[in-house]
C-alpha positions as CSV (number, residue, x, y, z in Angstrom):
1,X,-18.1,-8.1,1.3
2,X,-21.3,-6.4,-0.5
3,X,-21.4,-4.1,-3.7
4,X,-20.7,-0.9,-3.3
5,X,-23.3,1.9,-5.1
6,X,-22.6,5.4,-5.7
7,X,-22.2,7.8,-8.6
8,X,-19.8,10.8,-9.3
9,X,-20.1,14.1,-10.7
10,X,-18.1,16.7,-12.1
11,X,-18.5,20.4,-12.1
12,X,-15.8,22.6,-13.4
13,X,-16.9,26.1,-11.9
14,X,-16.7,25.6,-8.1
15,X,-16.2,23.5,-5.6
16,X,-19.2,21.7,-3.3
17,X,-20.1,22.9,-0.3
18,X,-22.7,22.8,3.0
19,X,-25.9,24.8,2.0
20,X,-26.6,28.1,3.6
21,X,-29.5,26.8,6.7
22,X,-31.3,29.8,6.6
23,X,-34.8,29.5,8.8
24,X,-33.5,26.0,9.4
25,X,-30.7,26.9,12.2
26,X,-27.3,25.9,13.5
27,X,-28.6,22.1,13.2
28,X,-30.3,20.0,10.5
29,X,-29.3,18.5,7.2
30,X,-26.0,17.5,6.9
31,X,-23.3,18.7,9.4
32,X,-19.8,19.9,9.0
33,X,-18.8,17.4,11.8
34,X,-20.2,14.7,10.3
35,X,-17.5,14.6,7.5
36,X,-14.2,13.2,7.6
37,X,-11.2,13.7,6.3
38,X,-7.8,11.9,6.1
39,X,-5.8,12.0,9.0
40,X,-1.7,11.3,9.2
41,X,-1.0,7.8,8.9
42,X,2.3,6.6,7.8
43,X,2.7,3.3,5.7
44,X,4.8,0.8,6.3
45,X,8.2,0.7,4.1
46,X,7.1,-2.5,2.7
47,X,2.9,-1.4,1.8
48,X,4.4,1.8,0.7
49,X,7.5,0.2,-1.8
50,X,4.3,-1.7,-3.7
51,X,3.5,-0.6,-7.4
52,X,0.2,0.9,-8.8
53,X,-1.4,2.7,-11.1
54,X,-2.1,6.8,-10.6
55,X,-5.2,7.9,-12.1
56,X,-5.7,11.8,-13.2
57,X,-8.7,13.5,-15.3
58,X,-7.5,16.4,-16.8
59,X,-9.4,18.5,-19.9
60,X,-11.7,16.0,-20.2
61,X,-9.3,13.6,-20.7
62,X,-7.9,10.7,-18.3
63,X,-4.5,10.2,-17.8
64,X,-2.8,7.2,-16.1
65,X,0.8,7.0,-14.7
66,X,2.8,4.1,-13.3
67,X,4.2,4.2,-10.2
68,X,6.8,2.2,-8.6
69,X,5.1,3.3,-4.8
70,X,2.7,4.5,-3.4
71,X,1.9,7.8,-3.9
72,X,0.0,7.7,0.0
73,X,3.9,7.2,1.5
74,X,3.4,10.8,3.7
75,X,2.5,11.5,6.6
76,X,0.4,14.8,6.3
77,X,-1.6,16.6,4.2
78,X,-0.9,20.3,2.6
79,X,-3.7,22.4,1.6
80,X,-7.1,23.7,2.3
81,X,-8.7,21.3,-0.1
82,X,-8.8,17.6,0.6
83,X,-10.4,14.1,0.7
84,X,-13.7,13.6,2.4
85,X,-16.1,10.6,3.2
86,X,-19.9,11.0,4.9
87,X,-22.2,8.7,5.9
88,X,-25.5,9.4,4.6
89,X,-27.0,7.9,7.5
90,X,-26.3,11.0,9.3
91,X,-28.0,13.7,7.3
92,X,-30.8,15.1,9.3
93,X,-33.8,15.4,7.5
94,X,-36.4,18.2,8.0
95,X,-39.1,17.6,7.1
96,X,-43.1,19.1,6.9
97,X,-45.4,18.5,10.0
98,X,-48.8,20.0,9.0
99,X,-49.6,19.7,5.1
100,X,-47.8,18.9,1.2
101,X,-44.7,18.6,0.8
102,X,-41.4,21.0,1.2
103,X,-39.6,22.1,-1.5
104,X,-36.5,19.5,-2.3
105,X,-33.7,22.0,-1.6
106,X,-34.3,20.4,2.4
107,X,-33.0,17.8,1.3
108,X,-29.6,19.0,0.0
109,X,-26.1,17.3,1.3
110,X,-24.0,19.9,-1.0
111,X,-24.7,22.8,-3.1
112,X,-22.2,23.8,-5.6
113,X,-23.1,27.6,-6.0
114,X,-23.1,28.8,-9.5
115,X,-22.5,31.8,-11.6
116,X,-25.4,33.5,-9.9
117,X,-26.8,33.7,-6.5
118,X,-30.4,32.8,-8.7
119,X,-28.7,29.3,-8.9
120,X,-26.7,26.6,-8.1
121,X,-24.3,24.7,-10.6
122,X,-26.0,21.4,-9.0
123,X,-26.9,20.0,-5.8
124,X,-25.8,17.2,-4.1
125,X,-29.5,15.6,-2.9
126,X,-30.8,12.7,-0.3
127,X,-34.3,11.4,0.2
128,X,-33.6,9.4,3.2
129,X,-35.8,7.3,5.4
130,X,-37.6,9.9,7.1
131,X,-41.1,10.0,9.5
132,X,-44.2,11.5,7.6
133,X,-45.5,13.2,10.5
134,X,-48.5,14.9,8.8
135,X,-52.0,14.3,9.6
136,X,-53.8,11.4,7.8
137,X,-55.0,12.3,4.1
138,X,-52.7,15.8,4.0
139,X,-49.5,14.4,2.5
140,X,-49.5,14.7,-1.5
141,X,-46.1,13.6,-3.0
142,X,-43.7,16.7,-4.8
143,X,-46.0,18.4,-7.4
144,X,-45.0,18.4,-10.8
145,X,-42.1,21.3,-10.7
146,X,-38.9,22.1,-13.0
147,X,-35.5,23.8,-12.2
148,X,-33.4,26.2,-13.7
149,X,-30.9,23.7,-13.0
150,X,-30.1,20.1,-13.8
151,X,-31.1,17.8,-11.5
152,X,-29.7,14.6,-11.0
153,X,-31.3,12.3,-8.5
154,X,-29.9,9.0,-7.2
155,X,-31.6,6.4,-4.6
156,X,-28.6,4.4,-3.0
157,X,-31.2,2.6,-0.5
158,X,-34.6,2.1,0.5
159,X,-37.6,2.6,-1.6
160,X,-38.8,6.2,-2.9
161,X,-42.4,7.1,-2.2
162,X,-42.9,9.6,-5.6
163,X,-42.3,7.0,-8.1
164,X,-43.2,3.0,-7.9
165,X,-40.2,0.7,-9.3
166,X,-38.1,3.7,-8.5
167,X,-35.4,1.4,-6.3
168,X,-31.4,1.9,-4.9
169,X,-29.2,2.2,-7.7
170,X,-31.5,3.9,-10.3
171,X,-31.2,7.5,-11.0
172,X,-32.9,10.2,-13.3
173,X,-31.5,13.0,-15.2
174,X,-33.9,16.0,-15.1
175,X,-32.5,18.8,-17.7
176,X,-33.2,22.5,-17.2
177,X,-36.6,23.7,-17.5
178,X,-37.6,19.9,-17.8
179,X,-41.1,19.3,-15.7
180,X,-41.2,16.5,-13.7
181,X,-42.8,14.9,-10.4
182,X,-44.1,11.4,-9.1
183,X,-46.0,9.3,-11.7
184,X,-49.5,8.9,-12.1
185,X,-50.1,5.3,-10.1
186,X,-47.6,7.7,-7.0
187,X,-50.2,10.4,-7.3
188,X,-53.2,8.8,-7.0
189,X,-52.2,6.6,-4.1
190,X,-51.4,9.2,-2.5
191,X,-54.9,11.4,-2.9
192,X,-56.8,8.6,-1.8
């Protein structure tokens, strides 16, 4: 089997959830049947009966617990709060079709809204393969810009067209306030 990439973060205010669509409609970026969740299954005796290790993170601190079983031996789930897996591969992008570039927030998976309606606690955001479908010699690359929030950004495949040597597993750290955009070699190959 092949590595797996991904990364995790914590927020302690909220929880994540779909971004409000606005102009964008019913349909585009990601969609709420696109996610899955657990569904009943019931171990066998045997699977169930076999020992591990129960991790917790708690106050900052991580906690660990032996167990003599499983701790998946039921058969439902209680709660409005659970488990979920998505496939990147199924975010629908959006994307400009006459000039520049759109703001980044098109690209957001999950929003995790924040204190404020100004702005969110962070964003859960894709750059997926998408089709430029601007005319030739319109499309710059995102302009040099800064958030009011932290913004972390990850590449788990493909190549990224802002920054060269950018590739899938890097990721940048962008603190509040902190200006960024593509590099210069991005920029110019891009105004040509």
């Amino acid at each position: 089997s092949s590595p797996t990439r991904g990364y995790f973060l914590e927020v302690y205010h909220s929880h994540f959830q779909l971004p409000e669509l606005g102009p964008i409609g019913s349909n585009g970026l990601a969609n709420a049947r696109d996610f899955l969740h657990p569904t009943a299954y019931c171990a066998s005796k045997s699977s169930a009966q076999n020992p591990c290790t129960i991790y917790n993170k708690f106050g900052g601190n991580l906690f660990e617990r032996k167990s003599d079983h499983s701790p998946y031996n039921v058969v439902a789930w209680h709660g409005n709060y659970s488990p979920f897996k998505y496939n990147l591969e199924n975010f629908c992008a959006v994307n400009s079709v006459t000039y520049d570039h759109l703001d980044p927030s098109i690209y957001t998976v999950l929003t995790c809204p924040g204190l404020t309606d100004e702005a969110a606690l962070a964003d859960f955001v894709i750059f997926p393969h998408r089709i430029m479908a601007t005319d030739n010699n319109t499309l710059r690359p995102p302009w040099f810009h800064r958030n009011c929030m932290t913004e972390f950004m990850g590449l788990i495949c493909g190549g990224y067209d802002a920054k060269k040597g950018f590739e899938a597993g890097g990721a940048s750290l962008h603190s509040c306030m902190t200006p960024h955009g593509p590099d210069k070699t991005s920029y110019e190959r891009a105004v040509e």
